[in-house]
C-alpha positions as CSV (number, residue, x, y, z in Angstrom):
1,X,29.3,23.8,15.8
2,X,27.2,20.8,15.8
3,X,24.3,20.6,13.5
4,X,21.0,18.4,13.3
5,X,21.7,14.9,12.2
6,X,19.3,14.7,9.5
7,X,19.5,11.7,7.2
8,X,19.0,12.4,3.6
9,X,19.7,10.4,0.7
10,X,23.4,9.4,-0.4
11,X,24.9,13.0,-1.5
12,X,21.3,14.8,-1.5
13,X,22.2,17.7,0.7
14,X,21.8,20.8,-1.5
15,X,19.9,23.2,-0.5
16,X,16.3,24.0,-2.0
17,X,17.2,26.8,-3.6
18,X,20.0,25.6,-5.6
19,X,18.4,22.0,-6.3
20,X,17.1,20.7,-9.5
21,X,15.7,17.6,-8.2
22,X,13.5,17.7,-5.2
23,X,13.2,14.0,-3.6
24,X,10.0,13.7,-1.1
25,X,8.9,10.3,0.6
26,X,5.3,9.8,0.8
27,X,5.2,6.7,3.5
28,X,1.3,5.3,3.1
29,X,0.2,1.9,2.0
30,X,-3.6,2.2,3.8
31,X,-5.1,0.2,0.5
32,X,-2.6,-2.6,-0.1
33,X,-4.2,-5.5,-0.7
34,X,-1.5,-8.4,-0.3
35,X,1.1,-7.5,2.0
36,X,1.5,-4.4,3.9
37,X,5.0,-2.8,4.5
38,X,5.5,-0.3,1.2
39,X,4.6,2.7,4.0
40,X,8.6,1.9,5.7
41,X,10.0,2.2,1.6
42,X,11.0,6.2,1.8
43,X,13.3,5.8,5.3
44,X,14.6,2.5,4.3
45,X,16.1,3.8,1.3
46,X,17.3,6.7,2.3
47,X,19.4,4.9,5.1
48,X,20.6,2.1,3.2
49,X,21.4,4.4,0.3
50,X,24.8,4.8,1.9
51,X,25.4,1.4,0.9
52,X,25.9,3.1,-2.2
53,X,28.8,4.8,-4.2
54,X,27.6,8.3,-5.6
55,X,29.2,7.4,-8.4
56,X,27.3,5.3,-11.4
57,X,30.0,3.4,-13.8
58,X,27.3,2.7,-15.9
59,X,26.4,6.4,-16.8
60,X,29.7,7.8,-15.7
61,X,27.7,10.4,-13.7
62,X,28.1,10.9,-9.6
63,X,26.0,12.0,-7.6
64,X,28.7,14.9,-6.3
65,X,28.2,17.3,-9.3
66,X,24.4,17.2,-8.3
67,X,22.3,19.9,-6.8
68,X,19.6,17.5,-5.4
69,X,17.3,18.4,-2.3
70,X,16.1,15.8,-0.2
71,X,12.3,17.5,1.2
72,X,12.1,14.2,3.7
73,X,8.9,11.9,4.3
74,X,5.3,13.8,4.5
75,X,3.1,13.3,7.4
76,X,0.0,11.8,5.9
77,X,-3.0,10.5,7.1
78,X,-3.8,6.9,7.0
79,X,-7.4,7.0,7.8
80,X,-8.1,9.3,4.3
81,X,-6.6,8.0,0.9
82,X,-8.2,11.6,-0.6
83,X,-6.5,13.3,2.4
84,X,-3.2,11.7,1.7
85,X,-3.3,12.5,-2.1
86,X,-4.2,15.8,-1.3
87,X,-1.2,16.5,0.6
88,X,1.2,14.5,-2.0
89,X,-0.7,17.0,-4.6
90,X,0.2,20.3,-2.3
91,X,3.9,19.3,-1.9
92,X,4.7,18.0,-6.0
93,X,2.2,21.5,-6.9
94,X,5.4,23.4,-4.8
95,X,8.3,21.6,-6.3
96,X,6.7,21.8,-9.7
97,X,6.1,25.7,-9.7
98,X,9.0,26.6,-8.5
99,X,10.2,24.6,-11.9
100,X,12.4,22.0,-10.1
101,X,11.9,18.1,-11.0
102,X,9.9,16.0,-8.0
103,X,11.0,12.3,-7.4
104,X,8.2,11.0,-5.0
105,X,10.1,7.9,-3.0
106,X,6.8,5.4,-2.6
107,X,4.9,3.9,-0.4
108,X,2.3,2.5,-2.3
109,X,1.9,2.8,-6.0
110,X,-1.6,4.9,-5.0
111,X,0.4,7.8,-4.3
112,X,1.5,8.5,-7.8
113,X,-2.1,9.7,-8.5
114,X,-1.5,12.9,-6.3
115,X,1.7,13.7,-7.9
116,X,-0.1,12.8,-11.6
117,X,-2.7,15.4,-10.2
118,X,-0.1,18.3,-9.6
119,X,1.9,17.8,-13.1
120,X,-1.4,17.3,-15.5
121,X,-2.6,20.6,-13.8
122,X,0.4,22.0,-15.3
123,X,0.8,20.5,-18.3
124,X,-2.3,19.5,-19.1
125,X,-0.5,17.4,-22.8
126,X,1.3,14.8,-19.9
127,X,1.8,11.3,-20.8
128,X,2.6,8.9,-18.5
129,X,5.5,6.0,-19.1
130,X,4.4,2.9,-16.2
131,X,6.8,0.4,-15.4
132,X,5.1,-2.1,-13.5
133,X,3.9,-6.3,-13.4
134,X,0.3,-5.2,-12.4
135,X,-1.7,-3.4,-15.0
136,X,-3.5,-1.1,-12.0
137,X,-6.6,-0.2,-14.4
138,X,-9.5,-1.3,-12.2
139,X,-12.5,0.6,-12.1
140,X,-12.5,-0.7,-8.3
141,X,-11.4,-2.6,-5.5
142,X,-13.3,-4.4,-3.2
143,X,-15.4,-1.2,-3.6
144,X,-13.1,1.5,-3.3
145,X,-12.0,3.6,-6.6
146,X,-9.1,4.8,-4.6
147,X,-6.9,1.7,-4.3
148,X,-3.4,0.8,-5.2
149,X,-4.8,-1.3,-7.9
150,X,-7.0,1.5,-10.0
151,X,-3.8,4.0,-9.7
152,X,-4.0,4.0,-13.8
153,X,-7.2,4.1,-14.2
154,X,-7.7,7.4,-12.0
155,X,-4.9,8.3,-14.0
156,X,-6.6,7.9,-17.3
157,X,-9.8,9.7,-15.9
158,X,-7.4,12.9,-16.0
159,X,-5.6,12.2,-19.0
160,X,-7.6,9.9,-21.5
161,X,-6.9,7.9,-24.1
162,X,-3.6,6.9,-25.5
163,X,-1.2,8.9,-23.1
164,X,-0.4,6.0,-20.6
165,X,2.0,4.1,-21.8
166,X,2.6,0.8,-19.7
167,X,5.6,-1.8,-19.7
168,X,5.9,-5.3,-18.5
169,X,2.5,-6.2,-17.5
170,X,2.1,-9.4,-16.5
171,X,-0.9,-9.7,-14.0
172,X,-4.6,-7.9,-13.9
173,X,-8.0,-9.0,-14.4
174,X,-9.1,-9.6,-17.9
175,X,-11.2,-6.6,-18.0
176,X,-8.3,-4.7,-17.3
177,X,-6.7,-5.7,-20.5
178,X,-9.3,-5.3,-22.3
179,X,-9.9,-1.5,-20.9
180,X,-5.8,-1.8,-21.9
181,X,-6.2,-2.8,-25.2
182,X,-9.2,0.5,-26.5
183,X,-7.4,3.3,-23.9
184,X,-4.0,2.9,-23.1
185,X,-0.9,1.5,-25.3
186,X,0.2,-1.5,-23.3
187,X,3.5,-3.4,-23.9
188,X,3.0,-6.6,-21.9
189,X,5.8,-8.9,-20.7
190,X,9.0,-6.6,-20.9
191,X,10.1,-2.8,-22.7
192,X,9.3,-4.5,-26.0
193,X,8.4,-1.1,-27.9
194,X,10.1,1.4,-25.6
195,X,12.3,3.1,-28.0
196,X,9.6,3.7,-30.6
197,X,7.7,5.5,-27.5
198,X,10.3,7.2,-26.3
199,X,11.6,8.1,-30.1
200,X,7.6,9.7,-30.3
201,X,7.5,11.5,-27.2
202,X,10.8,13.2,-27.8
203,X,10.1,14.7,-31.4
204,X,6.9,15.8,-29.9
205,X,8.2,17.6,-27.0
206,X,5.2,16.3,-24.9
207,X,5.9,16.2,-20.7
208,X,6.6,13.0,-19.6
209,X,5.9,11.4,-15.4
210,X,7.9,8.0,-15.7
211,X,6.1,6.0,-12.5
212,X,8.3,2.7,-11.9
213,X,6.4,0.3,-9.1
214,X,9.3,-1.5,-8.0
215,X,7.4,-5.2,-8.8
216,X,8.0,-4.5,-12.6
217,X,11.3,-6.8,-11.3
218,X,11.4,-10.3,-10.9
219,X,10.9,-11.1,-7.4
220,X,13.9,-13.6,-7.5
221,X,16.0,-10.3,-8.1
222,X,13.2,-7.9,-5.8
223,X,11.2,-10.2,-3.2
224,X,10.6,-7.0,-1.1
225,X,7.1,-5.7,-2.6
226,X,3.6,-6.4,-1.7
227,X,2.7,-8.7,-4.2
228,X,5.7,-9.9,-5.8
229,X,4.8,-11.9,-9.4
230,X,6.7,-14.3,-11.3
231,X,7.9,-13.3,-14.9
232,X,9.6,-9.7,-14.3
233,X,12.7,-8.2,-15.7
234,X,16.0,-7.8,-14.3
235,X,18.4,-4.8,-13.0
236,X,19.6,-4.1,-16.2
237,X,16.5,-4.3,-18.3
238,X,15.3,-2.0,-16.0
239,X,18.3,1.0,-16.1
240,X,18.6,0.5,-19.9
241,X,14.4,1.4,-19.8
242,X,15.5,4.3,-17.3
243,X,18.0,5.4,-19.8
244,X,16.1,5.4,-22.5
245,X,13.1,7.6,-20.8
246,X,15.5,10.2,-19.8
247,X,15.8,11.2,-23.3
248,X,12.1,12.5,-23.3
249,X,11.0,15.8,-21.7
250,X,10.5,14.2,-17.9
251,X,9.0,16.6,-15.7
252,X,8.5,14.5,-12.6
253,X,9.0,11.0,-11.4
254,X,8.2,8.3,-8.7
255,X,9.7,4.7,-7.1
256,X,7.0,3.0,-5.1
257,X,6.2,-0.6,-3.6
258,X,9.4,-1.5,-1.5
259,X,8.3,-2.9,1.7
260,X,11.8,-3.7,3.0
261,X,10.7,-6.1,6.0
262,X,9.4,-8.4,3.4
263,X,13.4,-9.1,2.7
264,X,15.6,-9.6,5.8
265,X,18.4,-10.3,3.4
266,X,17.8,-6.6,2.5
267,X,18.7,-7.0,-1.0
268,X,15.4,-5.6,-2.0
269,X,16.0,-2.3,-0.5
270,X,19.9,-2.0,-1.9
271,X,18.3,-2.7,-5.4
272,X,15.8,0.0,-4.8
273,X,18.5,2.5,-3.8
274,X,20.5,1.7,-6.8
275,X,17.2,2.7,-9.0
276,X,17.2,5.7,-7.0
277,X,20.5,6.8,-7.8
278,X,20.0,6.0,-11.4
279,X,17.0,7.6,-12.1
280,X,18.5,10.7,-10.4
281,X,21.5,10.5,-12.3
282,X,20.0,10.0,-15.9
283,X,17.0,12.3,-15.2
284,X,19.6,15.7,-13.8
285,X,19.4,18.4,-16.3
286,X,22.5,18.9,-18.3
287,X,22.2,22.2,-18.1
């Protein structure tokens, strides 16, 4: 009997019942403010994810011997960043109590603040691990308080002070630093005091969203992001730092900031499946 060809990504065909992790696109980039594209990340990695073995030699874990659900891209509004985080709210609320772990495949890095919504309504102790080169702690942009670059500062209006924790941090305005250095614990540069973080969170027990913006690379590695900057880490700084958050309590997660036309080589996009599939891997539940 045929069926509906419906592309999920590599291996993510469980059903919803049965998952544990519940992938879900969220394809909006109304308020980037370099280089639009991020809003064609979800689909892009989804179809080149079958570029991909579902197998990881690095963690000796494939994909196969996971129950992961693949929920597809949301229909959100473009004219309403409020409406749009609303919606990406609604849908990780679902995944959330129905005690599965949501992976929110980005678009811009906006749309972590509706998912950050959903999970510190449930556990209002969350702290937040950022990978990212922009600091995203403006007050404001051009005006608006809803902007890619204030994501972690909405975020910190939920949460407060001390439970962001940011790596490699390269660009912002000074005043974000300085907002950086009294409210959240910054590690510019690089993963330089990761373990000790992790090492806290861990004894604590405390519920952990890990939010990676893809741009935390180097954009000789990952030129396929909105506004690429110079300085970032590499592949395998990056799944050592994913590896090492996995041992905390992570209750939901996000990839955000490919815009894959941005790369014609497409290398971008195959990096940012290969994130994908490692996050998955080291964030499924032994158990």
């Amino acid at each position: 009997m045929l069926k509906p060809n419906v592309e999920t990504f590599l291996a993510c065909d469980a059903s919803y019942e049965e998952s544990r992790i519940v992938l879900y696109g969220a394809p909006f980039d109304s308020t980037t403010s370099f280089r639009p594209g991020a809003r064609f990340g979800p689909p892009a990695i989804r179809h080149e994810s079958f570029g991909l073995e579902t197998y990881s030699p690095y963690q000796d874990k494939d994909l196969e011997d996971c129950r992961i659900f693949d929920s597809g891209d949301m229909e959100l509004c473009f004219g309403s960043s409020e409406q749009a985080l609303a919606d990406i709210e609604e849908r990780a609320s679902v995944i959330l109590a129905d005690g599965k772990l949501p992976l929110l495949l980005g678009g811009e890095h906006l749309v972590t603040l509706g998912a950050v919504r959903a999970a510190a309504r449930q556990w209002p102790d969350l702290h937040i691990i950022h990978f990212d080169a922009h600091a995203d702690l403006r007050d404001d942009y051009l005006g608006a308080r809803l902007s890619h670059a204030c994501v972690l500062r909405r975020c910190h209006d939920i949460l407060g002070d001390g439970r962001i924790h940011q790596f490699c941090i390269r660009s912002g305005e000074r005043e974000e630093f300085r907002f950086a250095w009294e409210h959240t614990d910054m590690h510019p540069f690089g993963f330089g005091g990761l373990e000790q973080v992790v090492d806290k969170l861990r004894k604590q027990n405390l519920p952990v969203y890990v939010t990676i913006d893809l741009d935390c690379l180097d954009p000789a590695a990952f030129p396929g992001t909105g506004t690429p900057e110079a300085g970032g880490v590499w592949f395998p700084a990056l799944l050592r730092a994913i590896q090492l958050v996995s041992q905390t309590r992570v209750i939901g997660a996000d990839v955000t900031e490919l815009a894959p036309m941005l790369d014609a080589s497409g290398a971008s996009t195959a990096l940012a499946c290969k994130v994908v599939r490692e996050l998955m891997l080291a964030l499924y539940p032994l158990s």
